[in-house]
Every structure is written in structure tokens, then in C-alpha cells.
C-alpha positions as CSV (number, residue, x, y, z in Angstrom):
1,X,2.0,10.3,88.6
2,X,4.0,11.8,86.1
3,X,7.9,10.2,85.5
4,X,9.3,14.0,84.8
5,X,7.8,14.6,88.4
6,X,9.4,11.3,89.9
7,X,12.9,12.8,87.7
8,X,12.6,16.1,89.8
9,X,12.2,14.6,92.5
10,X,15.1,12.1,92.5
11,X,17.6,15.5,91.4
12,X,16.0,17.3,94.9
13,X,17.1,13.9,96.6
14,X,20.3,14.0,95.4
15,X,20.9,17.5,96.1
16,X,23.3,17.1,99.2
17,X,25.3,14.8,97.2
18,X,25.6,17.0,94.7
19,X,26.0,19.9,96.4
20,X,29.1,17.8,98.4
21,X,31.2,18.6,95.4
22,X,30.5,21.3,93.7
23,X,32.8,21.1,90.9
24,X,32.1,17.6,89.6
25,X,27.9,18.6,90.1
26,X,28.8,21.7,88.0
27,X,30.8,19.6,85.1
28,X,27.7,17.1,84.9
29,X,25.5,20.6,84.3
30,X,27.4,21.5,81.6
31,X,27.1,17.6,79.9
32,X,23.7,17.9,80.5
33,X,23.0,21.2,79.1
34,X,24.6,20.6,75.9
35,X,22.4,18.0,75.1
36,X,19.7,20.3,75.1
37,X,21.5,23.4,73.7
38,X,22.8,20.9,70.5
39,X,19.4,18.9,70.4
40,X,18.1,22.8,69.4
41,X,21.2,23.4,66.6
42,X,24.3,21.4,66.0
43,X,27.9,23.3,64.3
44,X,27.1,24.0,60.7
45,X,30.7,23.1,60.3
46,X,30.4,19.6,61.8
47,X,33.1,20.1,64.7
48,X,32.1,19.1,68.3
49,X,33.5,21.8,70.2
50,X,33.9,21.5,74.0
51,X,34.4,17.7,75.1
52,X,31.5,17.0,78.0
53,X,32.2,13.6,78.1
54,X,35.3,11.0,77.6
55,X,33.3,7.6,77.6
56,X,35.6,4.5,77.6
57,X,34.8,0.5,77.5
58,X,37.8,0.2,79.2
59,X,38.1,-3.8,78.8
60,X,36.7,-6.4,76.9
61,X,36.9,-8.7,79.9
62,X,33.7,-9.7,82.0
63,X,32.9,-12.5,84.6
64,X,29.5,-12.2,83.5
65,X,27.3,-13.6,80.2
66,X,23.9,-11.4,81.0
67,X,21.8,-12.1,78.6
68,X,20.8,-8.7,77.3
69,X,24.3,-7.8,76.5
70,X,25.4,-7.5,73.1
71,X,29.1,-8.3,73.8
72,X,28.8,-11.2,76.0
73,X,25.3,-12.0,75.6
74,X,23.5,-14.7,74.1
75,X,24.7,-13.4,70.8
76,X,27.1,-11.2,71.4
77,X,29.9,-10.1,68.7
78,X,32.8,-11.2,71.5
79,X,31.7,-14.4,72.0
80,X,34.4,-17.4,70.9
81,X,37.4,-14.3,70.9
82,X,40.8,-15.4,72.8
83,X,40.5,-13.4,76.2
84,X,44.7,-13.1,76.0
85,X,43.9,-11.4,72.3
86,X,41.5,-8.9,74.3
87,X,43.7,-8.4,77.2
88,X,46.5,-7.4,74.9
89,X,44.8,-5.1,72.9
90,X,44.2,-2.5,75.8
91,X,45.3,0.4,76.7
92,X,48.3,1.0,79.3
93,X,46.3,3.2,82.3
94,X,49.5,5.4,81.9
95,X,48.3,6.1,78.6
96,X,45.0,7.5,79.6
97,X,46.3,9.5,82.4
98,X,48.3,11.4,79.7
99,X,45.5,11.6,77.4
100,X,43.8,13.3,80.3
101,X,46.1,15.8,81.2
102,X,46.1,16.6,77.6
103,X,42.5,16.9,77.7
104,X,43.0,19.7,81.1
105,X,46.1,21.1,79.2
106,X,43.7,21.8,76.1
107,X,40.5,23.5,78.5
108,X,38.1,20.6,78.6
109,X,37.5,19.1,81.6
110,X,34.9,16.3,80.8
111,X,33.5,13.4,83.0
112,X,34.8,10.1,82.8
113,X,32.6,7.5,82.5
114,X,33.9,3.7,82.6
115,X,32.4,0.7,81.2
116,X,32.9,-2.4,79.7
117,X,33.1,-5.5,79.8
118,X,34.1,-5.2,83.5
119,X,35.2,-1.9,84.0
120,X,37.0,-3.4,87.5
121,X,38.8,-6.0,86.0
122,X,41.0,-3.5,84.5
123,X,43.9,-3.6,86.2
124,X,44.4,0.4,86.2
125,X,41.1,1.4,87.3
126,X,41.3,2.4,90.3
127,X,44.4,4.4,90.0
128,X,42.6,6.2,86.7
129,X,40.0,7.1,88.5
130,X,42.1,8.6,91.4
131,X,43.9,10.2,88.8
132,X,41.3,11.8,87.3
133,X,39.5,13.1,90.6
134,X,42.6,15.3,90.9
135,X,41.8,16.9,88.0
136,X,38.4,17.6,88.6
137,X,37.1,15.2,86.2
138,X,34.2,13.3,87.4
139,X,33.7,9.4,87.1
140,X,31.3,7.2,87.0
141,X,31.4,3.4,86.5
142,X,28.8,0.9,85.5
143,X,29.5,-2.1,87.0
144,X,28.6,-5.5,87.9
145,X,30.0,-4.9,91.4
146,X,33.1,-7.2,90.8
147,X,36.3,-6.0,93.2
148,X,34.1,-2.8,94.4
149,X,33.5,-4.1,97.8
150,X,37.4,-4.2,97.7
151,X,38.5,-1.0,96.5
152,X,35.7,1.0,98.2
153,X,38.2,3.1,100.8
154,X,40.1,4.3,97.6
155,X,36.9,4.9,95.3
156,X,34.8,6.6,98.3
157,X,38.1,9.1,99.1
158,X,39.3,9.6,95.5
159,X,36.4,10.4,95.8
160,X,34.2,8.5,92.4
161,X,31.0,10.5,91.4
162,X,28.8,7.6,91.0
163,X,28.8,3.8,91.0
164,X,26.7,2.8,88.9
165,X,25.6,-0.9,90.1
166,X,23.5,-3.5,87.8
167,X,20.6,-5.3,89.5
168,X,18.0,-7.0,87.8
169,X,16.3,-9.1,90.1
170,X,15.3,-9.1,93.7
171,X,16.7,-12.1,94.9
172,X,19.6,-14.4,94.4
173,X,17.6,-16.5,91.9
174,X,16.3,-13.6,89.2
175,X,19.2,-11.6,89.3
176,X,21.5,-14.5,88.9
177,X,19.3,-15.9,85.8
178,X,19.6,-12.5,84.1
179,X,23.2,-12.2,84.6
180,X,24.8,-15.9,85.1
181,X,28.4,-15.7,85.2
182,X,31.0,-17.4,83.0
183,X,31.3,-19.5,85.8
184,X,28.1,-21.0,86.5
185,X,29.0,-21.2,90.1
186,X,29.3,-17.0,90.1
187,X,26.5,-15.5,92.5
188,X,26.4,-11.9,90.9
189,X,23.5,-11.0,93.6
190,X,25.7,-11.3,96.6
191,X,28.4,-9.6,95.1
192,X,26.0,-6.8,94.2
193,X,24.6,-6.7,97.7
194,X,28.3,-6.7,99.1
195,X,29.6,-4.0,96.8
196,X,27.1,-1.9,97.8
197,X,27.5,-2.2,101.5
198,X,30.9,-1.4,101.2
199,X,30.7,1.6,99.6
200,X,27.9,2.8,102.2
201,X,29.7,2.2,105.2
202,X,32.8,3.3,103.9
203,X,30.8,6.5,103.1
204,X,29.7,6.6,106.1
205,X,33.2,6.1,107.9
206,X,35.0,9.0,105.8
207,X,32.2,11.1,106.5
208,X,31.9,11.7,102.8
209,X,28.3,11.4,100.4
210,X,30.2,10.5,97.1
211,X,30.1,8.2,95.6
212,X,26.2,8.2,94.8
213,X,25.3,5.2,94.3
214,X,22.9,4.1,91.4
215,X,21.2,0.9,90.3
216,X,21.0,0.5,87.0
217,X,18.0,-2.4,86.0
218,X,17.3,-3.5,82.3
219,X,14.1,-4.5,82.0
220,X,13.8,-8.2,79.9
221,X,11.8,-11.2,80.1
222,X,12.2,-12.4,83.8
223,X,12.1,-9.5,85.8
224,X,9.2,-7.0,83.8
225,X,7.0,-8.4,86.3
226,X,9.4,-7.5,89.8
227,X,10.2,-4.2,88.9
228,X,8.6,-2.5,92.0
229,X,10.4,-5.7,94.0
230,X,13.7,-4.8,92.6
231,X,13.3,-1.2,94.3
232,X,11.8,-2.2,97.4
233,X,14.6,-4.9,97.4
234,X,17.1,-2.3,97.0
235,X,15.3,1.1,99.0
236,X,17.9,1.4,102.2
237,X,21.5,0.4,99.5
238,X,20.7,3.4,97.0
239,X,20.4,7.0,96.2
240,X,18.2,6.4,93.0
241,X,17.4,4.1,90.4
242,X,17.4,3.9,86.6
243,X,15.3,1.7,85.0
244,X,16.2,0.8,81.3
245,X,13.9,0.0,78.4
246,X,16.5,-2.3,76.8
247,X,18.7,-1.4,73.8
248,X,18.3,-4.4,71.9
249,X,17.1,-4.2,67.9
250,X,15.4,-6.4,66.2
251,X,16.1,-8.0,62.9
252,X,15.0,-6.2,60.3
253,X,16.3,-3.1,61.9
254,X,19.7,-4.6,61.8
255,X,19.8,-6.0,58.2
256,X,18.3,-2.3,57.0
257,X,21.5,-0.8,58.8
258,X,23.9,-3.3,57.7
259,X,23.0,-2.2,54.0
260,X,22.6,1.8,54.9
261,X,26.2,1.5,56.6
262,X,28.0,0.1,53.7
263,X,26.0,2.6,51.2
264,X,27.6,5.3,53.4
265,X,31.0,4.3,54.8
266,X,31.9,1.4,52.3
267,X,32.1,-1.2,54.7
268,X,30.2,-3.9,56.6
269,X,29.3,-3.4,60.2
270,X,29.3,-6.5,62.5
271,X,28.8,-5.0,66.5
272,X,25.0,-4.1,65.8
273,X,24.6,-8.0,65.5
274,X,25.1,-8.6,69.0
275,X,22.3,-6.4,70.0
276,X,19.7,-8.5,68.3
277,X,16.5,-9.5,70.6
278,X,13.0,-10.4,70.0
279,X,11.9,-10.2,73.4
280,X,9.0,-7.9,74.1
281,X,6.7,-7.4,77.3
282,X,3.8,-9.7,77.3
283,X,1.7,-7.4,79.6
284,X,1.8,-3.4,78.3
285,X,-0.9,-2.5,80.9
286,X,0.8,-4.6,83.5
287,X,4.5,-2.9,83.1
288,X,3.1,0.8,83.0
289,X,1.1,0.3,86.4
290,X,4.6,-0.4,87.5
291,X,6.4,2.2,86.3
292,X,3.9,4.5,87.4
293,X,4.3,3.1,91.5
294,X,8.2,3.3,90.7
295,X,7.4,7.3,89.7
296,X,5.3,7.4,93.5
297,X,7.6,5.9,95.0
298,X,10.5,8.2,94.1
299,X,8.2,11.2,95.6
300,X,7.8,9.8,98.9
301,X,11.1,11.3,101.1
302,X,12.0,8.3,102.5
303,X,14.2,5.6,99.5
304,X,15.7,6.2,96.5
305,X,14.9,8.4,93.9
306,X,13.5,6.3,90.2
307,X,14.9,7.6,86.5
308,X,13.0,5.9,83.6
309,X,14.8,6.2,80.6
310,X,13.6,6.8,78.2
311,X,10.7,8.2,79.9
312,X,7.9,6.3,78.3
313,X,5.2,5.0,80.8
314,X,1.8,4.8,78.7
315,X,0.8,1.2,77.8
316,X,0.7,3.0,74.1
317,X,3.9,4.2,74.0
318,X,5.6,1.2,75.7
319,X,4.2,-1.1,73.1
320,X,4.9,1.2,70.3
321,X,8.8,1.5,71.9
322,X,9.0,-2.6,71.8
323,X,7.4,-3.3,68.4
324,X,7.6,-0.2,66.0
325,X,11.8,-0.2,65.7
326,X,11.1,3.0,63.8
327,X,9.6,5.2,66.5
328,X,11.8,7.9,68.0
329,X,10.1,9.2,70.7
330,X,11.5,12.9,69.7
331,X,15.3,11.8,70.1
332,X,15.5,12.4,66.3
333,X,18.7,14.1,66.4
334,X,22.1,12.7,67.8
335,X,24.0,15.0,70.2
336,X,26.4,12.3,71.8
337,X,28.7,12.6,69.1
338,X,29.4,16.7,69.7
339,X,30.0,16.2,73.1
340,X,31.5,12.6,73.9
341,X,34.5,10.4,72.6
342,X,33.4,7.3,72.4
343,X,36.8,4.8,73.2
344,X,36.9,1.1,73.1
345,X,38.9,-1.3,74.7
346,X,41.5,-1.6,72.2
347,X,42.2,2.3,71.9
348,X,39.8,2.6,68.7
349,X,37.9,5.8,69.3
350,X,33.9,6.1,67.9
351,X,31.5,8.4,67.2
352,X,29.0,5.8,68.5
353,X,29.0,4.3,71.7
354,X,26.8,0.7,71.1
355,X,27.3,0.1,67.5
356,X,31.3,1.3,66.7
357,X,32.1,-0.1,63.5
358,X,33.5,3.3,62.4
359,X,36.7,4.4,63.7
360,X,38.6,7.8,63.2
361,X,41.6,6.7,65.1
362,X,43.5,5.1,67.8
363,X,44.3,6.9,71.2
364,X,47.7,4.6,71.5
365,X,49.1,6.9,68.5
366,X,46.9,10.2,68.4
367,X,45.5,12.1,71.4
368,X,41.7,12.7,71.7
369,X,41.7,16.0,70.7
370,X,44.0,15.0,68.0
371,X,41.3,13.3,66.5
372,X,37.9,15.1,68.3
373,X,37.8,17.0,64.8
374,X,39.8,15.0,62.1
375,X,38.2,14.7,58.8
376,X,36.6,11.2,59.6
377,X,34.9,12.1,62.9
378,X,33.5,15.4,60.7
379,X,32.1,13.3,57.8
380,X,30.2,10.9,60.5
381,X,28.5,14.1,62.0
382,X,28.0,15.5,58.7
383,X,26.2,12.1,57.4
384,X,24.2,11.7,60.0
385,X,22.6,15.6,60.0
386,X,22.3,15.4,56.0
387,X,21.1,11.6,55.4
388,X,19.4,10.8,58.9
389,X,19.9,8.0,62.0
390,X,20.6,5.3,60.6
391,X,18.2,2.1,61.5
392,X,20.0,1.0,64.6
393,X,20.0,4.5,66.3
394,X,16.8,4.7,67.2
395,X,17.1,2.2,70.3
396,X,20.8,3.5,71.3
397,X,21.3,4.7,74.8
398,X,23.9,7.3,73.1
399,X,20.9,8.9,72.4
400,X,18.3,8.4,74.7
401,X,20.3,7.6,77.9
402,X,22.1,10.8,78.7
């Protein structure tokens, strides 16, 4: 069963979600399409034109030290820096608003999408995402569930587009080794289970189908084995499911783009070291049989619909994708930065979502479409049309996630 069937499929079942509110479905269309349309040609001048998507890492801060993070992770590039530094680096949510009321003011109306860290540990992110709602901008979150159970009457009537939810394990005991918290007493897996069941019944009690509610599973070392578990698991709390190949890179990648990033911008990148992983599936055959059950199982009309991204099920390709750093897969081409602002926690705003050593600016002094075409945003685009990806880009989910 083919995964492009189980992806038409999942949109069908989404349908009355989507069709719930127009505008935000219509938005997300028009994110979606540019991919394709800039994936075909890109500006010969280098500017990015309409802004689909406003992408923010909203905090630094996480409960959570999952170990396929490259922030938190097991060698993460935040690790050992003061959480008091962190928190006050970031951005006032007064800020934003006004940075999004630009953005209306100017004729883009982008989604938001909110990550982190703990994207609901920042204090404001609620009321930004309320805010944002009004303007017809649609959110989504990815999210380790923290404080969602507790906000879930103003998230389901603001209403959010989609929670996106992390689960990678079927029980208490996988999920929890994959994602241990900062406190070792943190039980991630209940807090999952609880977010969710808040945000269904409190669907259910406004009478409302947004937010649609996603589980987002990264596939490592203790759970390639579960993956049809994790779904079954999971098949009456969700609308659909993405499964993720991982991001990480391994180390020859990242020494080749440390030296190709200082030959081109002048200085040393450091982020792209907290993505390092050797970890690769120890059964190809195995882990494609279960992809191809998740793709059957998002055709039958009864749970939630499966996304694979990227969409590689062959025991060929998945080995290839895990051991050949070099492979593309066809994303040869980088659209992300023509259509979405990349912001971290500290304001700094990036062409590139995972590995953002190069900044064009700071949203605490310049609006985003201040700096959406300034000279340094330009000569990013530029370099990567005339001298390639660089090494790391090839396993970024800037490119191959949306």
C-alpha cells in the first residue's frame, strides 16, 4: 500500500476539520502550494515574496531531555546554559502581537507555528495564539503536552489549528525512556495522554472540531520496533499521525558543513553539533513492513489518518536515508526560506529552522518584513541557489517536513 495513498487518505479524513474553518484550511493551501510552485522556480532576484509561514522557537525552556533533540538532547548545543540567561533573552508576547499586526497591516497573513523548547512554558502563549486567531492566522504548536490539558477551553475556542503532540512510545515505560524529563520523576506519557483528553472533550463540549489533533513520533532506537503499537495505542485520541525519520546528522556531515559554512559566511557554526547521532535501524525489512501497515491502517475509515515524512517506505530507500548522509530523495532545492521566517527564542530571525547560526536580524529592533528581504537574508538565498545545500541540509525537516 502506497504512503501517497495513506497521505490522501488522512487529508479526506480531515476534511470536516478542515472544512470547520475555512479561512485557516485556505492559508495552509496557500503554504502548501508554494512549496511546490518555488520547488519548480525560485525569484531570480533572491527576494521571498509573500510570507506563508512565521515559525518561532518561542523559548529555550523545556521540562524534557528527549534524546533525539538537538537542544536538550544527549548532546545538545543548550546544554550547561543558565536557564535565567535563556529566560531573559525572550521576546515580550506584546512584541509579537505587534509584529503580527504588522505582518496583516503589510498583506501577509501566514500561519503561526510555535515550537521550542516548550512552546507552553512561555508565559504568553496562550494569549499569542488567541491573538493571532483574530487575525486569521493559523497556529499550530508542537508540544510535549506540558499545561495543554490546562489551557484547553482557551486553545479549543481561540480556536488553535492543530496541536501537535509528541508520542514515542506506547506505554508509560517507552515513551518516558525516549523523552525523560529534567526531573527524572516527570512522567511525560500521562501528561500526553491527559493533554490530549482535554482537548477532545473540550472539543466536544464547545461543539467545535479545531483543534486537530496530531501526534508527532520520531522514530529512534527504542521504539522502531512499536511503531504500529504507538498508533493502535493512540487510534481513538487523534486525527492523524506523522511519523518522522529523524533529523539527526552524522559526523562527517557535520565536520564537511562546519568548513563549507565558514568558506561562505566567515564564521563557525556550532547548532548543527547538537544534531549529531549514529543511531540507525537494525532491521530495514522489519521497519518498512511497518510503515506499510501504518499506510493500511490510515485507509481503513475508522482511526487516525498516518503521514510519513519524508515518504520513504522501501527497505532500499530507508537504509539509503540512514547511512548515505548525501542522498536527497529529490528535496534538492530549499523553499522554506521563500516562504517562512525562521525566529528563535532570543528574537534572532534565520533563514534555517534546525541549524541557525546565520542571523539577518533581531525582531526586538526590526520588524519581520523589515528584514524578510534585507541584504543578508538575500545573500543566504542567493548562496544556496548558486553554490548548493550545504552538508547538513539534506536531513533538515525545513526541507523535507512541510
Amino acid at each position: 500500500m502506497s504512503a501517497l495513498a495513506a497521505h490522501v487518505a488522512t487529508v479526506a479524513k480531515l476534511a470536516p476539520s478542515l472544512l470547520a474553518h475555512p479561512g485557516y484550511s485556505y492559508e495552509t493551501a496557500k503554504l502548501l502550494l508554494s512549496r511546490l510552485t518555488l520547488a519548480m522556480k525560485t525569484p531570480a532576484d533572491y527576494r521571498g515574496g509573500q510570507i506563508r509561514q512565521v515559525s518561532i522557537r518561542i523559548t529555550d525552556l523545556c521540562n524534557l531531555r528527549c534524546h533525539t533533540c538537538g537542544q536538550w538532547g544527549d548532546n545538545g548545543y543548550l546544554l550547561g546554559q543558565p536557564m535565567r540567561e535563556l529566560l531573559r533573552a525572550e521576546v515580550p508576547v506584546d512584541r509579537y502581537i505587534a509584529l503580527l499586526h504588522d505582518l496583516a497591516a503589510r498583506g501577509h497573513r501566514p500561519g503561526l507555528y510555535l515550537w521550542g523548547g516548550e512552546p507552553m512554558l512561555y508565559r504568553g502563549a496562550v494569549c499569542l495564539i488567541e491573538e493571532a486567531a483574530k487575525l486569521g492566522m493559523p497556529t499550530s504548536i508542537a508540544t510535549n503536552g506540558t499545561k495543554v490539558a490546562e489551557n484547553a477551553e482557551a486553545l479549543v475556542r481561540a480556536p488553535m489549528f492543530i496541536a501537535q503532540v509528541s508520542i514515542d512510545g506506547h506505554n508509560s515505560d517507552i515513551h518516558n525512556a525516549c523523552r525523560p524529563g529534567a526531573n527524572p520523576s516527570t512522567d511525560n506519557f500521562s501528561t500526553v495522554v491527559g493533554a490530549l483528553d482535554a482537548l477532545k472533550a473540550e472539543r466536544k463540549r464547545q461543539g467545535g472540531k479545531l483543534p486537530i489533533l496530531a501526534g508527532l513520533c520520531t522514530i529512534n532506537q527504542r521504539n522502531a520496533d512499536r511503531l504500529v503499537d504507538i498508533y493502535d495505542a493512540f487510534h481513538d485520541k487523534l486525527d492523524f499521525m506523522i511519523f518522522y525519520l529523524s533529523w539527526w546528522i552524522d559526523a562527517p556531515s557535520a565536520a564537511a558543513h562546519t568548513t563549507e559554512f565558514q568558506r561562505r559566511f566567515g564564521t563557525r557554526p556550532v547548532r548543527h553539533e547538537g544534531w549529531i547521532g549514529g543511531w540507525r535501524p537494525t532491521d530495514y525489512s522489519g521497519l518498512s513492513r511497518q510503515l506499510a501497515t501504518l499506510a493500511r491502517r490510515a485507509l481503513s475509515p475508522r482511526g487516525p489518518g498516518v503521514l510519513l515524512v519524508p515518504d520513504l517506505t522501501s527497505p532500499e530507500d530507508l537504509e539509503r536515508y540512514y547511512t548515505d548522509h548525501g542522498a536527497t530523495f529529490g528535496f534538492d532545492r530549499c523553499t522554506s526560506i521563500y516562504r517562512a521566517v525562521e525566529i528563535n527564542a532570543n528574537g534572532d530571525v534565520s533563514p534555517c529552522r534546525d541549524y541557525n547560526d546565520y542571523v539577518v536580524g533581531n525582531i526586538k529592533t526590526h520588524t519581520i518584513t523589515d528584514l524578510w528581504d534585507n541584504d543578508a537574508y538575500r545573500a543566504f538565498r542567493r548562496s544556496l541557489k548558486c553554490d548548493g545545500l550545504m552538508p547538513v541540509c539534506t536531513r533538515c525537516c525545513g526541507m523535507m517536513g512541510n
